[in-house]
LOBA-920127 format. One record per residue (C-alpha): x, z, y. Coordinates in steps of 0.02 Angstrom, whole numbers. Layout:
residues N
      c1      c3      c2
       X       Z       Y
...
END
This chain:
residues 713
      c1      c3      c2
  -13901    -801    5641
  -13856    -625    5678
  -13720    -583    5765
  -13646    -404    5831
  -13524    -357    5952
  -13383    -247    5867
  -13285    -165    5958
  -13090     -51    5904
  -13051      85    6049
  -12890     138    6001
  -12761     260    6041
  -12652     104    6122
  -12740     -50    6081
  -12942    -103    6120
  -12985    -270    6027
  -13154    -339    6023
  -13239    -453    5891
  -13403    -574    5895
  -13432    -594    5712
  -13586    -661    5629
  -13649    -674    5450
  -13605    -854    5363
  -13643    -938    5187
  -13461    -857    5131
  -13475    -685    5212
  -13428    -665    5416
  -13363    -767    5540
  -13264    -725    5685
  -13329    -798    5831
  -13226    -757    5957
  -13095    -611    5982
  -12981    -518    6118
  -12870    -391    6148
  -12781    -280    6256
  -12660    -130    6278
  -12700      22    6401
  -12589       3    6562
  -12539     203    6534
  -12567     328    6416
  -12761     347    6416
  -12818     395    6247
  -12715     539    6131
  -12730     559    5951
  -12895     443    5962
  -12979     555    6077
  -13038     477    6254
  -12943     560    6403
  -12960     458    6543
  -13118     390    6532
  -13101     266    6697
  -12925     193    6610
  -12992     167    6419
  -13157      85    6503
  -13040     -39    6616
  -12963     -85    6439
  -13136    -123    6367
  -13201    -212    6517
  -13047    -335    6513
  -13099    -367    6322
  -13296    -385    6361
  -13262    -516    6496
  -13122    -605    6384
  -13277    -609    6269
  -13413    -661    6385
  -13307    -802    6440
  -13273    -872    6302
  -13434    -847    6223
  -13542    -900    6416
  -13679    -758    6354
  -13707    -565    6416
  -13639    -445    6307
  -13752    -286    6302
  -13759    -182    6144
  -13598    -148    6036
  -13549     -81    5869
  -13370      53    5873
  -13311     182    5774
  -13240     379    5778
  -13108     440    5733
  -13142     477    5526
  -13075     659    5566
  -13211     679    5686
  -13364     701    5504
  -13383     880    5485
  -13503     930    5333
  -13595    1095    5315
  -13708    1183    5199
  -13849    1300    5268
  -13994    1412    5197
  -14148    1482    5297
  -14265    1616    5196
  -14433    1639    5265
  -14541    1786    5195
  -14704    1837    5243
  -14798    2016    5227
  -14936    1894    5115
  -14937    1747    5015
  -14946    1603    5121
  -14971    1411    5118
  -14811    1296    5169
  -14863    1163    5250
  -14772    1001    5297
  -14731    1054    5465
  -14661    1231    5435
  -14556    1144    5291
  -14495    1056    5445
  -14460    1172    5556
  -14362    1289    5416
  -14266    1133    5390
  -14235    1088    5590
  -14183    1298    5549
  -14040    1260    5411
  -13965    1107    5528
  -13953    1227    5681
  -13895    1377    5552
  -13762    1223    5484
  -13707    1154    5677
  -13657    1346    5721
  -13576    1385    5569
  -13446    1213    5620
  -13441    1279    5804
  -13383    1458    5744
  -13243    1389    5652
  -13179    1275    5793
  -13058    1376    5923
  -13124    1271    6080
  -13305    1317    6040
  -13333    1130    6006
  -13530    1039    6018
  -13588     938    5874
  -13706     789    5862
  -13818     789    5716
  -13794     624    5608
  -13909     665    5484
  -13955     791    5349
  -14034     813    5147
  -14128     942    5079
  -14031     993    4919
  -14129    1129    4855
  -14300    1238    4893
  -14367    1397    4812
  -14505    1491    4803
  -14514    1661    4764
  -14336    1616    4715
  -14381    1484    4576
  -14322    1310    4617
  -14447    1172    4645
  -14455    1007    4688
  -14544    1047    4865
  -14626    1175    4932
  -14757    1083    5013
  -14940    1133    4965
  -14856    1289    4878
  -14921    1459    4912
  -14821    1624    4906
  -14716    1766    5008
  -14541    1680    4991
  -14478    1514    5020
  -14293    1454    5042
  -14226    1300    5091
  -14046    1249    5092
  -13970    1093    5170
  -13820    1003    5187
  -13778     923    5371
  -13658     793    5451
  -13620     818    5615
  -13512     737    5722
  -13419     801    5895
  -13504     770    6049
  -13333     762    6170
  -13287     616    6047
  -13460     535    6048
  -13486     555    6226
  -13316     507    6253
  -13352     336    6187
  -13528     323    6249
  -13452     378    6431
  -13309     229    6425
  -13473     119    6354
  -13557     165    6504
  -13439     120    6618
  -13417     -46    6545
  -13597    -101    6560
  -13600     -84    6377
  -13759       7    6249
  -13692     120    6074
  -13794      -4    5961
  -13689      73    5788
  -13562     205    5773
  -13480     227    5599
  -13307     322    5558
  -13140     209    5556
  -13065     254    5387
  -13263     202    5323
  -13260      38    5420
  -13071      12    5379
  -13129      21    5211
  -13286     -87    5188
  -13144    -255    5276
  -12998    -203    5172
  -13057    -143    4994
  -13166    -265    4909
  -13330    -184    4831
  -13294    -221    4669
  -13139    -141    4691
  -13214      36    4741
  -13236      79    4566
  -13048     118    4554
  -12988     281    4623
  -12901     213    4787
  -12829     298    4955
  -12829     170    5140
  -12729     259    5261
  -12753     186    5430
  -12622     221    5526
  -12646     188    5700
  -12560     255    5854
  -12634     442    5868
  -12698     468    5701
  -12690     424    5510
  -12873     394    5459
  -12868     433    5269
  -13019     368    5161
  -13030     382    4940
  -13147     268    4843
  -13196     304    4681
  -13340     256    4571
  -13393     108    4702
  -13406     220    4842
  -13304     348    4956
  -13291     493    4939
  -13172     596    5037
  -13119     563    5211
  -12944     651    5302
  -12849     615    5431
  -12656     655    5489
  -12631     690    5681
  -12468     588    5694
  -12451     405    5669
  -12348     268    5794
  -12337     329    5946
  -12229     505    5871
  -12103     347    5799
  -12110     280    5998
  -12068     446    6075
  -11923     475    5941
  -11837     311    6017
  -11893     369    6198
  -11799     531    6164
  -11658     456    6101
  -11644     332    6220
  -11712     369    6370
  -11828     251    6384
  -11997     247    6463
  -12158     213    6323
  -12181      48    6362
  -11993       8    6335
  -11998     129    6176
  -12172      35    6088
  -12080    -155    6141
  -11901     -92    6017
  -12019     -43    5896
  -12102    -186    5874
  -11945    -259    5879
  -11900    -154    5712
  -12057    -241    5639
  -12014    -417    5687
  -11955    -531    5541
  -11793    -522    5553
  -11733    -395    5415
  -11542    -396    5426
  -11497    -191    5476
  -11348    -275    5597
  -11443    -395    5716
  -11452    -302    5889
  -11576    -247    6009
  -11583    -259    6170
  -11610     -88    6266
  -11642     -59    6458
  -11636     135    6476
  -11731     209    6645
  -11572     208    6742
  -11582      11    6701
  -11421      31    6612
  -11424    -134    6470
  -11370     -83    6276
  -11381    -192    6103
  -11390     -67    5971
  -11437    -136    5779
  -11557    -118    5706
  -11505      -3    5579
  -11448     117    5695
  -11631     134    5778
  -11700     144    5582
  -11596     307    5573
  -11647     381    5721
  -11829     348    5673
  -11826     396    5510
  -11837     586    5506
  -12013     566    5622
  -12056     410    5491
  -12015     556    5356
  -12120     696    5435
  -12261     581    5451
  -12262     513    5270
  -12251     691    5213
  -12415     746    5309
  -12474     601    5262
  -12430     618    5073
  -12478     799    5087
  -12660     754    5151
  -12678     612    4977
  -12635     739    4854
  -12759     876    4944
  -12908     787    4946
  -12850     687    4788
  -12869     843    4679
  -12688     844    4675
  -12666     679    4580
  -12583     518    4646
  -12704     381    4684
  -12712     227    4594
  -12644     125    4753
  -12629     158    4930
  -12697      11    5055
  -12620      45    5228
  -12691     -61    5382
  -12666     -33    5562
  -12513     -69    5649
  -12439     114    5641
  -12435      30    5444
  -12272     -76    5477
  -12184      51    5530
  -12010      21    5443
  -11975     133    5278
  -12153     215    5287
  -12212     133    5118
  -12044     189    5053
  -12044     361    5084
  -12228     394    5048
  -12179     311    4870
  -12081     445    4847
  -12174     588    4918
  -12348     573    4808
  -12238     495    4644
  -12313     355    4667
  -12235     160    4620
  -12192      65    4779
  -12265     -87    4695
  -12440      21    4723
  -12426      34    4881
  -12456    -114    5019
  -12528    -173    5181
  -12684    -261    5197
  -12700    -386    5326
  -12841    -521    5406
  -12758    -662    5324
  -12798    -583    5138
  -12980    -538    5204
  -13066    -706    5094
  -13251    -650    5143
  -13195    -680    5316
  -13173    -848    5402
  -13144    -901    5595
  -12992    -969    5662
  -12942    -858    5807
  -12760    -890    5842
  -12709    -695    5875
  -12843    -626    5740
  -12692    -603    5593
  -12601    -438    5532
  -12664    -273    5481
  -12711    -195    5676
  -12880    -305    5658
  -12948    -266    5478
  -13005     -96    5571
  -13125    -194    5693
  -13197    -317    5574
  -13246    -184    5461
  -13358     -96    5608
  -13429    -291    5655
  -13457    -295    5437
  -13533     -84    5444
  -13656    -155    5579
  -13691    -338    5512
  -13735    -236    5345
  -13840     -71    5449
  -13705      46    5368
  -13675     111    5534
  -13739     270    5621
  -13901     201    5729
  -13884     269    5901
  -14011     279    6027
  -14096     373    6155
  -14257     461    6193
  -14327     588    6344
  -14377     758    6292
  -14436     865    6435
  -14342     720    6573
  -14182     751    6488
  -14102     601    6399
  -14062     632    6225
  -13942     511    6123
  -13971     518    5926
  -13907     460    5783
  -13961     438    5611
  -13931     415    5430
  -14105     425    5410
  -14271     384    5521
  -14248     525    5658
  -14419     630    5677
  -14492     718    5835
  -14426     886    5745
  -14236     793    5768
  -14242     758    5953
  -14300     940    5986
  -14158     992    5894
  -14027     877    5971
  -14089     950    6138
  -14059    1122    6085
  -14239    1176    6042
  -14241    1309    5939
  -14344    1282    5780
  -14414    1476    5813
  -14501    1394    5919
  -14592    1253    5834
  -14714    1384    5772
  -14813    1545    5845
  -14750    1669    5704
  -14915    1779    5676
  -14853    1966    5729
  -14783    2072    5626
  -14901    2175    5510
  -14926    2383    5536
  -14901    2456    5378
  -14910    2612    5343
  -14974    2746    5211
  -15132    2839    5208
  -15151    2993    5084
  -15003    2895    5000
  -15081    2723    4972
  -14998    2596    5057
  -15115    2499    5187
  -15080    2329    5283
  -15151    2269    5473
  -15114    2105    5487
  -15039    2033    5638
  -15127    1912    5776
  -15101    1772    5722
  -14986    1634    5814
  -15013    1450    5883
  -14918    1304    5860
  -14806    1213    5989
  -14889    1091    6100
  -14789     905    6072
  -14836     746    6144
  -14747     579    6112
  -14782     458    6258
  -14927     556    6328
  -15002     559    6149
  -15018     724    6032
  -14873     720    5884
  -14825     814    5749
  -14628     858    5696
  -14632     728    5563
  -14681     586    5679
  -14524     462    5693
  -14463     413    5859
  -14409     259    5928
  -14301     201    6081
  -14350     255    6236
  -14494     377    6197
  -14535     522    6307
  -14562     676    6244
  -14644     832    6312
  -14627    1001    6227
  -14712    1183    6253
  -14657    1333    6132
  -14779    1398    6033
  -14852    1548    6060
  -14823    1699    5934
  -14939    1820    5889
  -14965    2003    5949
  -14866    2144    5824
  -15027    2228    5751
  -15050    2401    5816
  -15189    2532    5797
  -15203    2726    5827
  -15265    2849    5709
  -15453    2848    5751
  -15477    2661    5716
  -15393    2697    5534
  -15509    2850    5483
  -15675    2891    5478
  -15677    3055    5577
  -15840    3167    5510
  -15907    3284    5633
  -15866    3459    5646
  -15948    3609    5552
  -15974    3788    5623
  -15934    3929    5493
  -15898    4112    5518
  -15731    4141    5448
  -15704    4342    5398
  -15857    4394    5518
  -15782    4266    5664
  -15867    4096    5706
  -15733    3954    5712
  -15757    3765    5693
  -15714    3663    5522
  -15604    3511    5571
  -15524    3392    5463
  -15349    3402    5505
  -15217    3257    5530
  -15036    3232    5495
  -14928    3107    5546
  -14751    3085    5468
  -14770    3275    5420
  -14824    3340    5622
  -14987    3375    5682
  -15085    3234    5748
  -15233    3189    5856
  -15368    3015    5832
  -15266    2970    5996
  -15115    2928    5921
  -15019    2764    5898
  -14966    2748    5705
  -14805    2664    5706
  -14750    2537    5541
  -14696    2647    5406
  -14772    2791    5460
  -14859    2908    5342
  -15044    2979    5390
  -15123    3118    5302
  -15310    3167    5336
  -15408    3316    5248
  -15592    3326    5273
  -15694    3463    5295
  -15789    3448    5147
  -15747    3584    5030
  -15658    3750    5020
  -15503    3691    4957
  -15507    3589    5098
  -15531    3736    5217
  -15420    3827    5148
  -15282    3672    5151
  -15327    3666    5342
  -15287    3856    5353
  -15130    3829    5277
  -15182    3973    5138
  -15102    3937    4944
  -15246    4034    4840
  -15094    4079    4730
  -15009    4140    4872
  -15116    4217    4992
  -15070    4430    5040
  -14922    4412    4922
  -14835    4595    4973
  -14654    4615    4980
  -14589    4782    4938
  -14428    4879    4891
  -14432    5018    4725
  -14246    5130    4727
  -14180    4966    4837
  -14258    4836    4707
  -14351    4713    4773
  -14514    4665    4692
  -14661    4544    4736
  -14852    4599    4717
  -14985    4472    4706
  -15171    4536    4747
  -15307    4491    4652
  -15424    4379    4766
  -15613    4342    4750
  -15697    4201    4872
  -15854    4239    4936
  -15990    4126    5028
  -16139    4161    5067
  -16132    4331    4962
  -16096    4245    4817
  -15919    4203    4707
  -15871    4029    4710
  -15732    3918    4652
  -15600    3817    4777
  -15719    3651    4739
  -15878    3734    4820
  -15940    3609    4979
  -15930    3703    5120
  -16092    3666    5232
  -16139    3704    5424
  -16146    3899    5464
  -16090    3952    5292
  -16017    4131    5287
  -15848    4130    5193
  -15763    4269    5159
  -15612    4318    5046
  -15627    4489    4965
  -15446    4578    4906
  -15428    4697    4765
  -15308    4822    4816
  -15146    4864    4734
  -15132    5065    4711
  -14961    5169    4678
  -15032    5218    4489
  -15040    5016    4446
  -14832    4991    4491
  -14823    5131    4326
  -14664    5209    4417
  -14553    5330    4328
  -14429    5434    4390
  -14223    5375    4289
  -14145    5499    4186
  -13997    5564    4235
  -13838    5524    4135
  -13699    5629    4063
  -13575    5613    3931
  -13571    5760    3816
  -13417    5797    3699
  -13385    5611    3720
  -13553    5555    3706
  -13669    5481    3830
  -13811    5595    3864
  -13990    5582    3963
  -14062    5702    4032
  -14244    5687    4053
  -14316    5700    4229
  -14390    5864    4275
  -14539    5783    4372
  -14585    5602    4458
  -14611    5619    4649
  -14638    5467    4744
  -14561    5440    4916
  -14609    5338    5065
  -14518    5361    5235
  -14459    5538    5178
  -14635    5571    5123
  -14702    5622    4946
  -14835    5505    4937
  -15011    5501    4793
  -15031    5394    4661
  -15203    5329    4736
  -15119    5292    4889
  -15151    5088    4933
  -14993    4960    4916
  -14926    4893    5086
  -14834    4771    5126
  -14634    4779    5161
  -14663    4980    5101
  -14482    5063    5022
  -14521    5168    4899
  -14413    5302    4800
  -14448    5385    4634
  -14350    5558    4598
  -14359    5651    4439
  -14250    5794    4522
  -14284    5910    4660
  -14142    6008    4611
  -13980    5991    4523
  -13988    6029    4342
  -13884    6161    4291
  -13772    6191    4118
  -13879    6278    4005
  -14047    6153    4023
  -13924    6028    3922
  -13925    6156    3753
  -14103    6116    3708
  -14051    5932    3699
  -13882    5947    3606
  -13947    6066    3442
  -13802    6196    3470
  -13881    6318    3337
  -13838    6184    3194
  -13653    6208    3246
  -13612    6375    3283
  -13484    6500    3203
  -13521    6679    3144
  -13428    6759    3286
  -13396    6613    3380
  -13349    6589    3559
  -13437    6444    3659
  -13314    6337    3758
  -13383    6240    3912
  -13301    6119    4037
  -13350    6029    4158
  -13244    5862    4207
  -13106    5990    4141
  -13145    6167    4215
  -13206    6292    4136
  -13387    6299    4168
  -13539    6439    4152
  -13718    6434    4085
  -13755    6412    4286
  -13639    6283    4340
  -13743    6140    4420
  -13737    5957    4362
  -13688    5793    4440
  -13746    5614    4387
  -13607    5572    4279
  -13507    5733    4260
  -13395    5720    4090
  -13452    5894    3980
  -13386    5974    3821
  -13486    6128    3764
  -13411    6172    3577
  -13383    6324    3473
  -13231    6410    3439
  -13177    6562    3336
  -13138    6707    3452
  -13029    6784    3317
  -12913    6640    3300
  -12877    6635    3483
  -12834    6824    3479
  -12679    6774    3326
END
């Protein structure tokens, strides 16, 4: 019949169980228990690992004795605040479509667990390790579409997202070091709120929406059912011994002294007057009643049911439980039920203790197996009778021992992990691709591609899937990734050889010419990814004339100035090779004669004329015509047939001389409006002017008739 060694570490109080399946559920075999001789473990945590293992030696040999057999392998718990949860995605994309194989499903998975474990370690203050406990893939896309797996898919983009359960390592090593030291194997591990749970709450009765607080002497384990399973797990860092050092304080009494009154307050004796003896540390002697230690506990009783209150309602969605099932001995504390009634609104009819001698599915008639401190260690003896325990065990990869656990089968691809492989290295990536763009079309070079890691499972070749059992030695070696791709420019292009012309009666080679993001480039150089990499040939003359950097729309454009005006002149251009007119698509051969003929621009084409100059005239504007056109160049009249050159200044004048008064009267009709006898008036800007006085660009002139007699009245 099986049987399994169980086996409650807590915070002040180890007790051990043999149990074994019967006909009507589990029998306890044999039991024993004992308290630590000083403060050894806090808040559930191992501190003294030589103390806490004395405790469980004392309870192993209590055990064996009674028993007369070896006990090896045994089942315990952590602490159910210990289960951290994470969520995790890894994206892989390649430069091509690919196929995802088993294997690098793996590996992206092994990917999201690491990604998961350092997300928990960021968040904890003391940089804390994790143990993996197990793991599901809860979703996988390709080229962002969701499918069921991406195994045997092909395509640039896969994601995979997981959700992990990790727990501590200083609280499993903690255990497994106190194990160790008691001559004792982790067979199971599962989480004390969990095992609390499967001895205390009937199965049938998981369906109802329920909270078990375990209250031990560190911690308040907190578990909900709901639906026939649990669901939520919290936990409360106070619990008993914060009610011990409130009498210690009070008192002044050392812990031992302070956990014996409170069990005193527990005994069966209600009545709030009876008395209790008290030896302080000065051995002074005191009888106090026992209401009087009720109200100095009570506001530490108060702050505890409040956290723990406070921790239902959070993880409760707000919303009082059906019942609340306390166990542990922290649960007798006096007016805890009371008070926690009150603070989640809760009946106190709903809310009770739950002790061994309820427990129907479990028989066996140890004389100190009753109250609620032992429904904690049955249910981890009932977690490992029924495998609903965390299997631990070890395995060797690369001569280091590795303990694992496992919700699930563990794989090769799972011890590499737990000894802090990184899943990079599962796989050779192939090296990154050179791309780059030639003439403007992108182009790809793929990467070498990489190898695989080398794995061997007891001297044989394995793959990451492969499941691993107790004791098997690993050996690891990383794969290898692949060389980046690289290449320089003459393994790209095609380089044609050279051709000799004779370029405006001078012999010169025809190159193609290269550019590399926009500079000059030889067939030496290295292209780098994302580069750009333009190549002209010599194959025609619009390539020539690319290479020469000439614009055919542009080339002997002539800048020049006319009276300060700028202007630009464009020559007309004929192309000539061979002795013959061609167009920019001709293909330019070896020793072809090119040569580019230019019409020239003469002064008669710019059709200059000389500006007028301007008056006004009895209030009118007035242009005179220019006398002549003479064209200027450095102070020099220059010929119409004279050649356009380039950055030239060039005046027009239509006045060697200034114009004088009288060559305005052909232009103003002066004959239509004179008077018989009549006097002719002239000023100029005001003065009285004469037929000779000379004329400036914008003078102001009135030239009218008057009668001569009518100025003599």
């Amino acid at each position: 019949m099986e049987t399994v060694f169980a086996l409650d570490i807590g915070t002040r109080v180890v007790i051990g169980l043999v149990v074994q399946k019967s006909v009507s559920g589990y029998e306890v075999v044999a039991s024993a228990r004992t308290e630590h001789t000083q403060r050894a473990m806090y808040d559930g945590q191992v501190h003294d690992v030589n103390e806490v293992a004395k405790a469980v030696s004392f309870v192993k040999h209590e055990l064996e004795h009674k028993l007369n057999c070896k006990l090896t392998k045994v089942a315990v718990a952590a602490a159910g605040r210990a289960l951290c949860t994470e969520t995790a995605t890894v994206t892989r994309e390649e430069v091509l479509p690919t196929h995802w194989e088993q294997e690098e499903v793996l590996a992206m998975e092994m990917e999201a667990v690491q990604k998961a474990m350092k997300k928990i370690s960021a968040e904890e203050t003391d940089n804390i390790l994790f143990y993996c406990v197990g793991y599901s893939t809860v979703k996988q896309l390709l080229e962002d579409q969701q499918i069921t797996t991406l195994v045997g898919q092909r395509g640039k983009k896969a994601e995979i997202t997981v959700i992990s359960s990790f727990l501590p390592r200083t609280v499993v090593d903690g255990l497994i070091a106190v194990l160790a030291r008691a001559g004792l194997e982790m067979a199971s591990l599962t989480l004390e709120p969990i095992a609390a749970g499967l001895a205390a709450i009937p199965g049938d009765m998981r369906r109802l929406n329920l909270a078990l607080v375990d209250i031990g002497a560190g911690t308040a384990d907190i578990a909900f059912t709901k639906e026939g399973t649990f669901f939520a797990y919290g936990m409360v860092p106070m619990a008993g011994d914060e009610v011990t050092e409130a009498i210690c304080s009070n008192y002044l009494v050392d812990f031992q002294e302070g956990e014996r009154i409170k069990k005193q307050l527990n005994g069966n004796d209600p009545n709030p007057n009876s008395l209790i003896d008290i030896v302080n540390f000065f051995g002074a002697r005191s009888s106090v009643t026992r209401q009087e230690i009720l109200d100095v506990i009570k506001p530490t009783v108060q702050v505890i049911a409040e956290r723990i209150g406070g921790e239902i309602l959070l993880l409760n969605n707000s919303c009082s439980p059906q019942a609340v099932i306390m166990v542990g001995g922290g649960s007798l504390t006096p007016l805890m039920g009371d008070i926690l009634s009150k603070v989640i609104n809760l009946s106190r009819g709903r809310i009770g203790i739950q002790v061994r001698e309820r427990l129907s599915a479990v028989s066996g008639q140890e004389e100190d197996l009753f109250g609620s401190d032992v429904i904690t260690p049955i249910g981890i003896a009932i977690s490992a009778l029924d495998n609903k325990g965390l299997h631990y065990y070890a395995v060797n990869v690369n001569n280091t021992n590795i303990p694992l656990f496992e919700l699930q089968l563990a794989t090769v691809a799972e011890g590499l992990l737990a000894a802090g492989i990184q899943p990079k290295t599962f796989f050779g990536r192939p090296g990154s691709a050179l791309i780059y763009k030639l003439n403007g079309e992108i182009q790809v070079i793929k990467g070498e591609l990489g190898s695989p890691a080398v794995i061997t499972v007891n001297g044989q070749s394995a793959k990451l899937d492969q499941r691993l059992s107790q004791g098997d030695m690993v050996t690891f070696r990383p794969g290898h990734s692949g060389e980046d791709a690289k290449a320089q420019v003459k393994d790209v292009i095609s380089r044609p050889t050279a051709k000799k012309i004779i370029w405006d009666g001078k012999e010169e080679e025809f190159n193609p010419f290269i550019y590399l993001n926009n500079k000059p480039a030889n067939e030496e150089d290295w292209l780098e990814d994302g580069c750009s990499l333009l190549v002209k040939m010599n194959e025609t003359l619009y390539d020539l004339l690319a290479m020469k950097g000439i614009n055919i729309n542009k080339i002997n454009k002539k800048k020049i100035k006319v009276n300060n005006q700028p202007r630009e002149l464009v020559s007309d251009l004929e192309i000539i090779v061979n002795g013959h007119a061609v167009t920019i698509d001709c293909v330019i051969n070896n020793n072809d004669r090119i040569d580019i003929l230019e019409k020239k621009i003469l002064i008669r084409d710019l059709a200059l004329e000389a500006e007028p100059m301007i008056f006004t005239v009895n209030g009118e504007a007035f242009s005179l015509p220019p006398f002549e056109a003479k064209i200027y160049c450095k102070g020099r009249v220059i010929q119409e047939d004279e050649p356009i050159e380039d950055g030239m200044e060039i005046r027009v004048e239509g006045f060697s001389r200034k114009p004088i008064l009288s060559e305005l009267f052909p232009y103003i009709n002066l004959a239509e409006n004179s008077i018989s006898g009549g006097k002719l008036e002239m000023q100029v800007n005001g003065s009285e002017a004469h037929f000779t006085t000379e004329l400036n660009q914008g003078d102001r002139i009135i030239v009218n008739w008057i009668n001569k007699f009518a100025l003599a009245k």
